[in-house]
Predicted model as a PDB file, atoms N, CA, C, CB and O in Angstrom, pLDDT in the B-factor column:
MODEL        1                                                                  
ATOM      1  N   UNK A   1       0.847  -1.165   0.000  1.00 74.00           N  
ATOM      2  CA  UNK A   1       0.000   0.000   0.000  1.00 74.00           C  
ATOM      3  C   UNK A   1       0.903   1.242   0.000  1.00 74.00           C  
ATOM      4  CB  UNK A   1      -0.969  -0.010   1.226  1.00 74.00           C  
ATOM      5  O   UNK A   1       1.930   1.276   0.678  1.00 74.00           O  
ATOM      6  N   UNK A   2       0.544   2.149  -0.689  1.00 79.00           N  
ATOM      7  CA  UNK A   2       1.255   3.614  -1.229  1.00 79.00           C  
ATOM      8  C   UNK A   2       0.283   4.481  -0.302  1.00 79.00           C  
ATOM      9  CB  UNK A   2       1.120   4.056  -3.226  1.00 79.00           C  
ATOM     10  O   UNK A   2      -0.946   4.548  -0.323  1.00 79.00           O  
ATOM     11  N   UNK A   3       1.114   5.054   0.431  1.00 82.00           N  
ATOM     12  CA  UNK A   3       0.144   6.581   0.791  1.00 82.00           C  
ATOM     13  C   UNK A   3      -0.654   7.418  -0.350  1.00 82.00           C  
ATOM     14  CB  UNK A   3       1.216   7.807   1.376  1.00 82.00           C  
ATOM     15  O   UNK A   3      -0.450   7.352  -1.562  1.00 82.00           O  
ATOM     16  N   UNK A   4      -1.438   8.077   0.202  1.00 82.00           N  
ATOM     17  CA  UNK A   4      -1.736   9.246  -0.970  1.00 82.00           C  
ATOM     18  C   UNK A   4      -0.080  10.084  -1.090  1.00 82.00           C  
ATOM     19  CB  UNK A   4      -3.292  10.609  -0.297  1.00 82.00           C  
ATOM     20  O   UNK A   4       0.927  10.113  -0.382  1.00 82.00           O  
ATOM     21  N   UNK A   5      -0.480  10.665  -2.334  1.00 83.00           N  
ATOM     22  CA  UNK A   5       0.590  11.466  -3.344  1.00 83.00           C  
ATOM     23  C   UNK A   5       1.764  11.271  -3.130  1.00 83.00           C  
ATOM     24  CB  UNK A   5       0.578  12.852  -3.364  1.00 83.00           C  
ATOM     25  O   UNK A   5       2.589  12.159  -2.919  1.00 83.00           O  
ATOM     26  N   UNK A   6       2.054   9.677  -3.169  1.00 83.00           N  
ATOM     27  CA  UNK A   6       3.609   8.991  -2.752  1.00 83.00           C  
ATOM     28  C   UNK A   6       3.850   8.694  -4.324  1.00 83.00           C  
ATOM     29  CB  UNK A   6       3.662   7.279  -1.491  1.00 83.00           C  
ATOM     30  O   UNK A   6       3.021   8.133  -5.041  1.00 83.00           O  
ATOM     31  N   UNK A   7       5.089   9.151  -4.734  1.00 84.00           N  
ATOM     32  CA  UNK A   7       5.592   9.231  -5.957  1.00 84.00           C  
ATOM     33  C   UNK A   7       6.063   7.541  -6.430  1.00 84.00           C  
ATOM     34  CB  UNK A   7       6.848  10.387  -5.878  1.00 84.00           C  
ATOM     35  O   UNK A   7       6.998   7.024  -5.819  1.00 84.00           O  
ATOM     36  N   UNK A   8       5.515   6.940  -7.283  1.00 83.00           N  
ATOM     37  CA  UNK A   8       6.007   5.645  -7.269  1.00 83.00           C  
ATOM     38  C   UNK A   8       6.199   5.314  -8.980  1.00 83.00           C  
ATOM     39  CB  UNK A   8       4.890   4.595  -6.386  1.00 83.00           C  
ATOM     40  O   UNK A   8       5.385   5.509  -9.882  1.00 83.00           O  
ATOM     41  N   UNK A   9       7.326   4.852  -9.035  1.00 85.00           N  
ATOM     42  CA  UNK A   9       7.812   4.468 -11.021  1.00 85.00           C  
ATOM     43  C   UNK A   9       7.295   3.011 -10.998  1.00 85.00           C  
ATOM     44  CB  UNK A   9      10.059   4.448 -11.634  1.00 85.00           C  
ATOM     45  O   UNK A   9       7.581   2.006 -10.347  1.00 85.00           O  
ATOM     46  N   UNK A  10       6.114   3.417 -12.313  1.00 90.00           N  
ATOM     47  CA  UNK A  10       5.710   2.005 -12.964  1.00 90.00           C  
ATOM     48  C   UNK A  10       6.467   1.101 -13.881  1.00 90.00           C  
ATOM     49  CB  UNK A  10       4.658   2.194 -13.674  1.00 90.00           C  
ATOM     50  O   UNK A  10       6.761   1.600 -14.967  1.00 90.00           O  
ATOM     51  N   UNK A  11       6.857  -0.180 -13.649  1.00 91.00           N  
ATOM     52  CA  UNK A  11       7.724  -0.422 -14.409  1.00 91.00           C  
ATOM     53  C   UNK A  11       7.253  -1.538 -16.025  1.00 91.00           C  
ATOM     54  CB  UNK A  11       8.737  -0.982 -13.337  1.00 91.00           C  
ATOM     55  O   UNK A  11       7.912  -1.889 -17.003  1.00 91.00           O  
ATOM     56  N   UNK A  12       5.989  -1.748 -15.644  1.00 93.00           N  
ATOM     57  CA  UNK A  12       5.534  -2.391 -16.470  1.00 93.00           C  
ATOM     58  C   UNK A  12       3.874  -2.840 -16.200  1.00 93.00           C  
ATOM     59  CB  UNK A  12       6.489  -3.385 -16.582  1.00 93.00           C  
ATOM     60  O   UNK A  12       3.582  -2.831 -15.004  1.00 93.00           O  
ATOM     61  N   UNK A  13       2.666  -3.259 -17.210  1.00 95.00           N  
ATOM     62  CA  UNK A  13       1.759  -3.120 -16.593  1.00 95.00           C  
ATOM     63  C   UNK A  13       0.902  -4.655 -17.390  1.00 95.00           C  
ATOM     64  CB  UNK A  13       1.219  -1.481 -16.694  1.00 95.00           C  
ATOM     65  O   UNK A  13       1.077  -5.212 -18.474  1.00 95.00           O  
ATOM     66  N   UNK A  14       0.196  -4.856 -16.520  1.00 94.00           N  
ATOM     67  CA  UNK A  14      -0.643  -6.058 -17.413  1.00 94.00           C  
ATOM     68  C   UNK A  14      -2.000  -6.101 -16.729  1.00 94.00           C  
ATOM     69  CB  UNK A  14       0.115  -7.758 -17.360  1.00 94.00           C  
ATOM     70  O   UNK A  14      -2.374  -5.398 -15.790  1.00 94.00           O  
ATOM     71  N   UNK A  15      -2.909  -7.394 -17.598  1.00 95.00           N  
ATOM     72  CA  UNK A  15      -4.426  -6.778 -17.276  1.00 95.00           C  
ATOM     73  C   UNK A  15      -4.829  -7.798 -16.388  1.00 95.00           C  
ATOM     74  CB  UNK A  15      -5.579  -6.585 -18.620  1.00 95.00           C  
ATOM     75  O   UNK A  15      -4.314  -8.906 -16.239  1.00 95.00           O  
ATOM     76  N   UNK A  16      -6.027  -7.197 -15.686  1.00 96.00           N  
ATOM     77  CA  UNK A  16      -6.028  -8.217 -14.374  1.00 96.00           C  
ATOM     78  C   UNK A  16      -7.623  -7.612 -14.173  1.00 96.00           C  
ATOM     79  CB  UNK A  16      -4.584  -7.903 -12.788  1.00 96.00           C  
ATOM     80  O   UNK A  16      -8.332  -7.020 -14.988  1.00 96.00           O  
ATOM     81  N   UNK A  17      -7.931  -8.064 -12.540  1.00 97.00           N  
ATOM     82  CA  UNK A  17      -9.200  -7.777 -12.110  1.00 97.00           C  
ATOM     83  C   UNK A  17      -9.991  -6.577 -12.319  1.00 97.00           C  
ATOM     84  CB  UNK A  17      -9.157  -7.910 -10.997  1.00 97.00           C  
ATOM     85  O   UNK A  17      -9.161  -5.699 -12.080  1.00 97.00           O  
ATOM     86  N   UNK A  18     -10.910  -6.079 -12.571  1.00 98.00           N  
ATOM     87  CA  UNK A  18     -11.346  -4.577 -13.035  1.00 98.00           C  
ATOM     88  C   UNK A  18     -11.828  -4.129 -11.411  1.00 98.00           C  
ATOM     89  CB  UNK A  18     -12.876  -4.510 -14.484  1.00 98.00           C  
ATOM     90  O   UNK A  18     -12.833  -4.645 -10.923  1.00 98.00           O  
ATOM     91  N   UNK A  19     -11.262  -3.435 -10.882  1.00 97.00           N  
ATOM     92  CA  UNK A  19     -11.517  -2.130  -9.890  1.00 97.00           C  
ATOM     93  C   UNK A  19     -12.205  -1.278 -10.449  1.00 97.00           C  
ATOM     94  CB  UNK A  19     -10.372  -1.369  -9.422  1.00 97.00           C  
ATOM     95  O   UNK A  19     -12.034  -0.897 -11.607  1.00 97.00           O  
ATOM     96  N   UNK A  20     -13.176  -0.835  -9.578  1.00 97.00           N  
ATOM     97  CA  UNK A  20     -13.880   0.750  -9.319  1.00 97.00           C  
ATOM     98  C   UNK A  20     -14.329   0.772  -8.111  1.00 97.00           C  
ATOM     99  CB  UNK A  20     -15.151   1.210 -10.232  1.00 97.00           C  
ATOM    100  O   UNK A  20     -14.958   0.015  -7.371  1.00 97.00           O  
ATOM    101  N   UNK A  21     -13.561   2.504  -8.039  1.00 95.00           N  
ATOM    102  CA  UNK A  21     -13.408   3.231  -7.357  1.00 95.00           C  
ATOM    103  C   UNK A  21     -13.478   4.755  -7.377  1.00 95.00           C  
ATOM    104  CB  UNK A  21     -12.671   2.845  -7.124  1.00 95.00           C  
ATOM    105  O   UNK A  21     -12.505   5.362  -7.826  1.00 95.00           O  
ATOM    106  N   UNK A  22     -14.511   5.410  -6.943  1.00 92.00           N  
ATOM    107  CA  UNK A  22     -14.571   6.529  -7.000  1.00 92.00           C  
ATOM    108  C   UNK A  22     -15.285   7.273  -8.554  1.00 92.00           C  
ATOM    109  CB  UNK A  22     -13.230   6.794  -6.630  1.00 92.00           C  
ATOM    110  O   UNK A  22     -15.267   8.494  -8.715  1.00 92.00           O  
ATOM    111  N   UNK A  23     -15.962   6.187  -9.740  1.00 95.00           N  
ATOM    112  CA  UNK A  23     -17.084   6.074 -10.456  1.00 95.00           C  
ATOM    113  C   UNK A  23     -15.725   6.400 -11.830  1.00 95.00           C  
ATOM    114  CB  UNK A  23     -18.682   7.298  -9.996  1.00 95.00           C  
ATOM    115  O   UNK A  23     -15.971   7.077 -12.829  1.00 95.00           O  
ATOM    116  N   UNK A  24     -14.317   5.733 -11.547  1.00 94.00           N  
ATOM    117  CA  UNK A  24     -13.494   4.844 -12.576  1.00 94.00           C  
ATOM    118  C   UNK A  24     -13.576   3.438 -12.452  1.00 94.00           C  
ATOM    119  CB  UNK A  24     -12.075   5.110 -12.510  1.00 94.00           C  
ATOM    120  O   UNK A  24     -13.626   2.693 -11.473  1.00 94.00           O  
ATOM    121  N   UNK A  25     -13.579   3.225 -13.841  1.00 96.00           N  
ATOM    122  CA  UNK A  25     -13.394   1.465 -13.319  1.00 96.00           C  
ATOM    123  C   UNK A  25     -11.706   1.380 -14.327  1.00 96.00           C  
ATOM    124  CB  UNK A  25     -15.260  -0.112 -14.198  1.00 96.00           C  
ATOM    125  O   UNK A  25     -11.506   2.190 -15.232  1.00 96.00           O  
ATOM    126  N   UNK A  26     -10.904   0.546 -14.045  1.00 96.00           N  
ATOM    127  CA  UNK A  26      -9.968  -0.325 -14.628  1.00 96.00           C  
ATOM    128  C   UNK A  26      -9.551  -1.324 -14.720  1.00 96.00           C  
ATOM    129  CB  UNK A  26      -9.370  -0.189 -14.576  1.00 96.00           C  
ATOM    130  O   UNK A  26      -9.558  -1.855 -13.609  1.00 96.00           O  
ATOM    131  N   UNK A  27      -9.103  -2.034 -15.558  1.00 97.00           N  
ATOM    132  CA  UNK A  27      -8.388  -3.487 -15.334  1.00 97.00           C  
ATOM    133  C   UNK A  27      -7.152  -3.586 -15.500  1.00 97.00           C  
ATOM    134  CB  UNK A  27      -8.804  -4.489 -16.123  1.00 97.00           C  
ATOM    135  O   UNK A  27      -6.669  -4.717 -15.549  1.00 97.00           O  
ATOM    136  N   UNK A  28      -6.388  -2.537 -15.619  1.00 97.00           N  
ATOM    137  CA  UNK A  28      -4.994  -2.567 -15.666  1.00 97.00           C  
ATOM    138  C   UNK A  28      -4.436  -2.833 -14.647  1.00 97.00           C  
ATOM    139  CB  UNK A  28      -4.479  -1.597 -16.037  1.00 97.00           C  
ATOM    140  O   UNK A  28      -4.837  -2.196 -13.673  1.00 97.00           O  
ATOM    141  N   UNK A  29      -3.564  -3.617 -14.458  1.00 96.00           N  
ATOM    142  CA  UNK A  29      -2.512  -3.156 -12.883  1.00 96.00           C  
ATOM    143  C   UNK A  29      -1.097  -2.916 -13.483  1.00 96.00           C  
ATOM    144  CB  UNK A  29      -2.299  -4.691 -11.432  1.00 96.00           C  
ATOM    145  O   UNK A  29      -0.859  -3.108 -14.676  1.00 96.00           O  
ATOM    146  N   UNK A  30      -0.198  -2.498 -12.612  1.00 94.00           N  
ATOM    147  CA  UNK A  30       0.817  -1.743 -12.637  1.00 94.00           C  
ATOM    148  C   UNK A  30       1.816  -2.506 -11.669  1.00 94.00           C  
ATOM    149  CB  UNK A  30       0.437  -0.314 -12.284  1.00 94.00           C  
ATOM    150  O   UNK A  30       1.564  -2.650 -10.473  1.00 94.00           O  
ATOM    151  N   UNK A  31       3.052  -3.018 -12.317  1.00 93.00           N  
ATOM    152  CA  UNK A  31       3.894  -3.038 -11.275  1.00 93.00           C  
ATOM    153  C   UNK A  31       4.968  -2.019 -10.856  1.00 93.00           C  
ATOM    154  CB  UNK A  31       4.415  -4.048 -11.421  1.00 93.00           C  
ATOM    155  O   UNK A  31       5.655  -1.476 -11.720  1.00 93.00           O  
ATOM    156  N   UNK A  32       5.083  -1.824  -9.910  1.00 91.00           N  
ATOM    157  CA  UNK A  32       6.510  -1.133  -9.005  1.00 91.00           C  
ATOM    158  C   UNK A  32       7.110  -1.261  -8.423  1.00 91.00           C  
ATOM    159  CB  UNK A  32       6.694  -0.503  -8.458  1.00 91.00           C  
ATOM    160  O   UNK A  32       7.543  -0.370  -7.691  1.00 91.00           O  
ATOM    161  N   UNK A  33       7.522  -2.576  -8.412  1.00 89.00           N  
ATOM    162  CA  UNK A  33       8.863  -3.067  -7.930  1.00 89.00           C  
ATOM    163  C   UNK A  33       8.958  -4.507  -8.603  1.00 89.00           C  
ATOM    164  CB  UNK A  33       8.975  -3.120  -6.194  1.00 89.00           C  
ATOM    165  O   UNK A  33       8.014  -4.986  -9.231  1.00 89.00           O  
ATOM    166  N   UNK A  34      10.336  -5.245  -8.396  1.00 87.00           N  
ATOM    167  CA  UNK A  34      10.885  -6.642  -8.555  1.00 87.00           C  
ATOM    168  C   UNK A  34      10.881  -7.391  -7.840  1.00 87.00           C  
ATOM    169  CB  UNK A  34      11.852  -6.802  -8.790  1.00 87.00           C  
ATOM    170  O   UNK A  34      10.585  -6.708  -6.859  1.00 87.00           O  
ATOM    171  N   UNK A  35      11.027  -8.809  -7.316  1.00 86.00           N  
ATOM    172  CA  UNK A  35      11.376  -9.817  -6.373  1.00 86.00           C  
ATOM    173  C   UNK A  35      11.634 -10.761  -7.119  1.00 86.00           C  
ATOM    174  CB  UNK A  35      10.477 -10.174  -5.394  1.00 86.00           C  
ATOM    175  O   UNK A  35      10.839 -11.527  -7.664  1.00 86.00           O  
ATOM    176  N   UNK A  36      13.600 -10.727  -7.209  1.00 85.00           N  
ATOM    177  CA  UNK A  36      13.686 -11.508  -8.207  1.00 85.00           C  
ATOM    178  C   UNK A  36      14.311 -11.095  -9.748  1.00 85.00           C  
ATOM    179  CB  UNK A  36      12.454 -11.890  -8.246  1.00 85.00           C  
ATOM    180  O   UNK A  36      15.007 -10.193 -10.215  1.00 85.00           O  
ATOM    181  N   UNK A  37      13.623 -12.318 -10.236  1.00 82.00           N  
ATOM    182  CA  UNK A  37      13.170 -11.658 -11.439  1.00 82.00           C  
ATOM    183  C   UNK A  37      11.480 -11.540 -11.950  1.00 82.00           C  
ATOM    184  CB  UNK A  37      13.939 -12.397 -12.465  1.00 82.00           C  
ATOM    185  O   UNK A  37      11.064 -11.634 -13.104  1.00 82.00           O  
ATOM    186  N   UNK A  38      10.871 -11.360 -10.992  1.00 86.00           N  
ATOM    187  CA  UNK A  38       9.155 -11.680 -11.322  1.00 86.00           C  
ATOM    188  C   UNK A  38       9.005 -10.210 -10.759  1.00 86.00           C  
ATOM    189  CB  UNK A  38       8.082 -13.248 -10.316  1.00 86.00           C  
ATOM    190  O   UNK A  38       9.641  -9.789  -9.793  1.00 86.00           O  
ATOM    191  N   UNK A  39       8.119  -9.512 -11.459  1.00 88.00           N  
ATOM    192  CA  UNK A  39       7.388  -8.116 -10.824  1.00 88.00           C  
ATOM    193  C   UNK A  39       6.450  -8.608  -9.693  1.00 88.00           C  
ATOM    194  CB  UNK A  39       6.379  -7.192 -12.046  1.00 88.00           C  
ATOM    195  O   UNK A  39       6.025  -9.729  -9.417  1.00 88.00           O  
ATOM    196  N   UNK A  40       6.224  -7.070  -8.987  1.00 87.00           N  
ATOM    197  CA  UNK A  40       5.826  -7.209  -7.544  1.00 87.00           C  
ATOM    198  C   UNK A  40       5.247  -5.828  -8.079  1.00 87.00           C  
ATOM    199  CB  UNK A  40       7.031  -7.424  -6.068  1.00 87.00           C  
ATOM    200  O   UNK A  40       5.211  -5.082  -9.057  1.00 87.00           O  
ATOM    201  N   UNK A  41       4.601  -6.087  -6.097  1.00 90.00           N  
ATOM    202  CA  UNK A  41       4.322  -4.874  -5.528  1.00 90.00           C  
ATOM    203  C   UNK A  41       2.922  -4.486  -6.939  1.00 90.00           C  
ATOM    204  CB  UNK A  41       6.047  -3.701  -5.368  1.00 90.00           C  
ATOM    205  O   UNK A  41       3.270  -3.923  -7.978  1.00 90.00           O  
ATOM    206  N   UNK A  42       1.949  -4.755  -6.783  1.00 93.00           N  
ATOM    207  CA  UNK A  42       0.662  -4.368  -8.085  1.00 93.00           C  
ATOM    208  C   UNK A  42       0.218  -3.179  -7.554  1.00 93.00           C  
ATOM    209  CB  UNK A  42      -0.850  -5.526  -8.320  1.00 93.00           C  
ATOM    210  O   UNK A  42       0.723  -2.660  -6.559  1.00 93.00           O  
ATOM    211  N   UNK A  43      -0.784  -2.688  -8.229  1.00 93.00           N  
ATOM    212  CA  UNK A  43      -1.588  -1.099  -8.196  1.00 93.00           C  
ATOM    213  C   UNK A  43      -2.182  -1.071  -9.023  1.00 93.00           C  
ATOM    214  CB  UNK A  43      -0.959   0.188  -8.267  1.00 93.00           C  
ATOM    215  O   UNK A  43      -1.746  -0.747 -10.128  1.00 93.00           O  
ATOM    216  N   UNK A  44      -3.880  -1.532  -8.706  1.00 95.00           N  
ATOM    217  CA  UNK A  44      -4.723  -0.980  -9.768  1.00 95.00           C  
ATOM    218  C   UNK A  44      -4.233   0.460 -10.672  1.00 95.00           C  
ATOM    219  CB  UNK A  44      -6.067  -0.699  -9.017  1.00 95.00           C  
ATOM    220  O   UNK A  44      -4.206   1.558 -10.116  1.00 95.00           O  
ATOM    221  N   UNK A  45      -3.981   0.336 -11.651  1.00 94.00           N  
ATOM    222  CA  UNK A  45      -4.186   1.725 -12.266  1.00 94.00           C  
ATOM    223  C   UNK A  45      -4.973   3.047 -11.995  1.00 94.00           C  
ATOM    224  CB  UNK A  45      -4.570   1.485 -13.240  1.00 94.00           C  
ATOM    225  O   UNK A  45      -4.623   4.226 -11.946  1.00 94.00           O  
ATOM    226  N   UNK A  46      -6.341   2.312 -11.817  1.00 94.00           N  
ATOM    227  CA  UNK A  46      -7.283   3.513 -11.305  1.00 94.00           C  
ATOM    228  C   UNK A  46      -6.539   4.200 -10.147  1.00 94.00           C  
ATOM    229  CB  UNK A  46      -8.827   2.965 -10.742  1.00 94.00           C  
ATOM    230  O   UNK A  46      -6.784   5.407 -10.131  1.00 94.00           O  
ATOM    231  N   UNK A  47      -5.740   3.814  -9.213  1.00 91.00           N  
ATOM    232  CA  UNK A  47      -5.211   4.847  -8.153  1.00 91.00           C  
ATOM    233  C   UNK A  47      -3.720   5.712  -8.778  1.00 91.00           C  
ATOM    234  CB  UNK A  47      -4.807   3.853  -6.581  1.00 91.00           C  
ATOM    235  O   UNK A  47      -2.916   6.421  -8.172  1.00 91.00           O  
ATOM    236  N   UNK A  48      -3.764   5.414  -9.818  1.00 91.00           N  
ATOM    237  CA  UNK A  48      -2.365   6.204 -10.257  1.00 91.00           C  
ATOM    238  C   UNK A  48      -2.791   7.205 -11.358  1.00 91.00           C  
ATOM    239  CB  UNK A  48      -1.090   5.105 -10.922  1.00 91.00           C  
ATOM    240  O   UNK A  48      -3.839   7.055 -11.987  1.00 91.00           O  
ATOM    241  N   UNK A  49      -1.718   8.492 -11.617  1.00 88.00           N  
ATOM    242  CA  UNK A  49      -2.398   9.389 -12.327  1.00 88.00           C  
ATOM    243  C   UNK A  49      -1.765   9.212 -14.051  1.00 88.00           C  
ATOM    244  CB  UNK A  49      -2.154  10.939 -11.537  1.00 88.00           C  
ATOM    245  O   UNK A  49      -1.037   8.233 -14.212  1.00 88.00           O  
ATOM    246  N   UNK A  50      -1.950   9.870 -14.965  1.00 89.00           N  
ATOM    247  CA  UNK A  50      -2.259   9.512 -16.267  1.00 89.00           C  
ATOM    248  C   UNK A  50      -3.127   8.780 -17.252  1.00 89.00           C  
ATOM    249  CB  UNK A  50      -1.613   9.223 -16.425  1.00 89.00           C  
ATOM    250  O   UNK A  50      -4.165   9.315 -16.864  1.00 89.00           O  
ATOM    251  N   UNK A  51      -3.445   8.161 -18.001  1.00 92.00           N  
ATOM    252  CA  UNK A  51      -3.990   7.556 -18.997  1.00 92.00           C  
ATOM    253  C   UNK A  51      -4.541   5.824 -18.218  1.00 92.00           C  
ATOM    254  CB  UNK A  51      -2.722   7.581 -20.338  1.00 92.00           C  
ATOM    255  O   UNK A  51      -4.294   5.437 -17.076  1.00 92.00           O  
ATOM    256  N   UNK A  52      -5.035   5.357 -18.908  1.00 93.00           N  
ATOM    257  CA  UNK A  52      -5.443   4.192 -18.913  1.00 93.00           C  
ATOM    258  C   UNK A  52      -4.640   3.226 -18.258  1.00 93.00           C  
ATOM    259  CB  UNK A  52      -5.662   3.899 -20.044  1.00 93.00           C  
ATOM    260  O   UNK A  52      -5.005   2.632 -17.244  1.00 93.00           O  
ATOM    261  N   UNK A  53      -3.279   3.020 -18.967  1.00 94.00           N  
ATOM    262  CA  UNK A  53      -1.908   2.784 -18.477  1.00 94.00           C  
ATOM    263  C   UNK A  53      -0.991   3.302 -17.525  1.00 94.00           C  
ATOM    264  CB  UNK A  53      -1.346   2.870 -19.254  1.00 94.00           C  
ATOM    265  O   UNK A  53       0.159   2.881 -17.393  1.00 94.00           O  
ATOM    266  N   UNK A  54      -1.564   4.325 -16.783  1.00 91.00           N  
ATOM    267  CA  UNK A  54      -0.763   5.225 -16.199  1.00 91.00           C  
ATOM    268  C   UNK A  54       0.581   5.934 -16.480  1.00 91.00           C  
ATOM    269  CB  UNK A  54      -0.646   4.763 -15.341  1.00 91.00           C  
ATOM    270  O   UNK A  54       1.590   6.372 -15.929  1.00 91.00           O  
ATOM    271  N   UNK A  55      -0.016   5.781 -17.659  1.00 91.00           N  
ATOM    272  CA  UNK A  55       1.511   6.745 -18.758  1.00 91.00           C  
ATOM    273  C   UNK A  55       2.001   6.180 -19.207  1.00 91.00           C  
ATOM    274  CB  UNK A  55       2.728   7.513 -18.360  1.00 91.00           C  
ATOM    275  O   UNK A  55       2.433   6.692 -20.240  1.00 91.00           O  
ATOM    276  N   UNK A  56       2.463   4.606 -18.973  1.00 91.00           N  
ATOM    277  CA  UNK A  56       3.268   3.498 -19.522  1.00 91.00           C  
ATOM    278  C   UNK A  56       2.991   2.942 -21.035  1.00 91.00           C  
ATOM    279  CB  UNK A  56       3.076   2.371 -18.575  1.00 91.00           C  
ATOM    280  O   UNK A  56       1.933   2.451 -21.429  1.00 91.00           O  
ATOM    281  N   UNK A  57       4.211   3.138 -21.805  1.00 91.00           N  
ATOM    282  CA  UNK A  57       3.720   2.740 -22.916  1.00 91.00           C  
ATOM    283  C   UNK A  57       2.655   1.557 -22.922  1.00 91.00           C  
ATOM    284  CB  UNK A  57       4.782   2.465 -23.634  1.00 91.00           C  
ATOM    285  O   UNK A  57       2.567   0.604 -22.148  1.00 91.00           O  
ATOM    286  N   UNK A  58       1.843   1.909 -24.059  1.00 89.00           N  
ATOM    287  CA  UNK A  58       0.608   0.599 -24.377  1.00 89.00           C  
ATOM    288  C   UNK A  58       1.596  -0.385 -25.048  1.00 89.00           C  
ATOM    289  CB  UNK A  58      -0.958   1.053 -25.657  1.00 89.00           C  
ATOM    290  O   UNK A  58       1.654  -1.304 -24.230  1.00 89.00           O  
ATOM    291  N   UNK A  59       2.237  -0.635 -25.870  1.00 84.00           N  
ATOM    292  CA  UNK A  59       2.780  -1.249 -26.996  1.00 84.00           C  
ATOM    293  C   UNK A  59       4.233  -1.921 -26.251  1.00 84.00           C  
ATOM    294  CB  UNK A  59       3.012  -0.045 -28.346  1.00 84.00           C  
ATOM    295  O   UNK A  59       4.760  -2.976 -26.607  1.00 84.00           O  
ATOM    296  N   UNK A  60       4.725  -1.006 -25.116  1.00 82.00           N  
ATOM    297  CA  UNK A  60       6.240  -1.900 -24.908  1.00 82.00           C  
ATOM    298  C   UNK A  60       6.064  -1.905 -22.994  1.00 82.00           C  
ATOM    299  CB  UNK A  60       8.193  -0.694 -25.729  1.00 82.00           C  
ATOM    300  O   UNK A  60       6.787  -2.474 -22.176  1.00 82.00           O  
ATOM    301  N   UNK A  61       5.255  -1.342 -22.840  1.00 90.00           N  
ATOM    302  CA  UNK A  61       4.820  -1.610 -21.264  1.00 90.00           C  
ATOM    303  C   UNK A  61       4.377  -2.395 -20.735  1.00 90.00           C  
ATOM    304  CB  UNK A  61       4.173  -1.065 -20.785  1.00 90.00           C  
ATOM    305  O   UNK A  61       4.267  -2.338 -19.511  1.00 90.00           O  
ATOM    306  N   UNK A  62       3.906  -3.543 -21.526  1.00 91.00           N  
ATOM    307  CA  UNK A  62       3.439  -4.998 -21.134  1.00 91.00           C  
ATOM    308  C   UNK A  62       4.696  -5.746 -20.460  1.00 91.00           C  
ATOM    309  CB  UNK A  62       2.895  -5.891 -22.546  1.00 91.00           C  
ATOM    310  O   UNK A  62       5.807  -5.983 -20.933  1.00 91.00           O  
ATOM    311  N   UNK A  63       4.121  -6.053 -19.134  1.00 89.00           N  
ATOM    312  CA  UNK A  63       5.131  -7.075 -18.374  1.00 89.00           C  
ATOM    313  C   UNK A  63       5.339  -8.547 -18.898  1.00 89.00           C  
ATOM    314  CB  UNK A  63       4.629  -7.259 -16.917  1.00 89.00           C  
ATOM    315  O   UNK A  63       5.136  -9.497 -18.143  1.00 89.00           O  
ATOM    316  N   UNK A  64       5.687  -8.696 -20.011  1.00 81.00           N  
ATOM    317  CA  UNK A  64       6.093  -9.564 -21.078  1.00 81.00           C  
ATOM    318  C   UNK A  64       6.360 -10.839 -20.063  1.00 81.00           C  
ATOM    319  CB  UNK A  64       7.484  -8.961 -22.065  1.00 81.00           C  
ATOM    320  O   UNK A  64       5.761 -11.914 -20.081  1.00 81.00           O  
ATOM    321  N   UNK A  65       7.331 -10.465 -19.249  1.00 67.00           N  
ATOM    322  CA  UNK A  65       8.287 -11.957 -18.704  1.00 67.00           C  
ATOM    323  C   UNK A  65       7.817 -12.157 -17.523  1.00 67.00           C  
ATOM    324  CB  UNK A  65      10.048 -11.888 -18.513  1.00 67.00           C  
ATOM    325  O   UNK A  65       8.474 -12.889 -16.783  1.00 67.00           O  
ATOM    326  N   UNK A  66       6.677 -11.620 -17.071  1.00 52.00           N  
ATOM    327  CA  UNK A  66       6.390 -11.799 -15.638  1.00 52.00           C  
ATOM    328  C   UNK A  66       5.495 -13.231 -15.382  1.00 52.00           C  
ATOM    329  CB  UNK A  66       5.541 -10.422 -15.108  1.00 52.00           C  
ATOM    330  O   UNK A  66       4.267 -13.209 -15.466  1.00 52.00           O  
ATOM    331  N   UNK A  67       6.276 -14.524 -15.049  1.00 47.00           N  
ATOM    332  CA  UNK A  67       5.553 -15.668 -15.180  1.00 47.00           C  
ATOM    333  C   UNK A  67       4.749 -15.853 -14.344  1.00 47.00           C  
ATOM    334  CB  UNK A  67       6.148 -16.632 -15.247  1.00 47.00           C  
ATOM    335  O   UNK A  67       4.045 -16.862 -14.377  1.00 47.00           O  
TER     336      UNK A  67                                                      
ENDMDL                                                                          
END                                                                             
């Protein structure tokens, strides 16, 4: 869990459960951090600011290797 307006780098994002919250819905999540080599640490999108993706490229922001 991230406080409010805690600055956090997305490092890659893939699609998952749809959240709504606050009359957004999304199914993106977001990782921000590693363990490993497997991404960690998720975040609905809807709580992060930018686009759909939360800014992360659509096209090369997919967490490709995350088994």
């Amino acid at each position: 869990m991230y406080p409010a307006n805690y600055t956090v780098y997305g490092l890659c994002w893939k699609w998952g459960e749809t959240i709504t919250d606050n009359g957004y819905s999304n199914d993106v999540w977001v990782a921000t951090g590693k363990k490993g080599s497997r991404y960690s640490w998720w975040v609905s999108a809807v709580y992060l600011k930018g686009d759909k993706y939360a800014g992360l490229s659509v096209e090369n922001g997919y967490c490709w290797d995350d088994a």
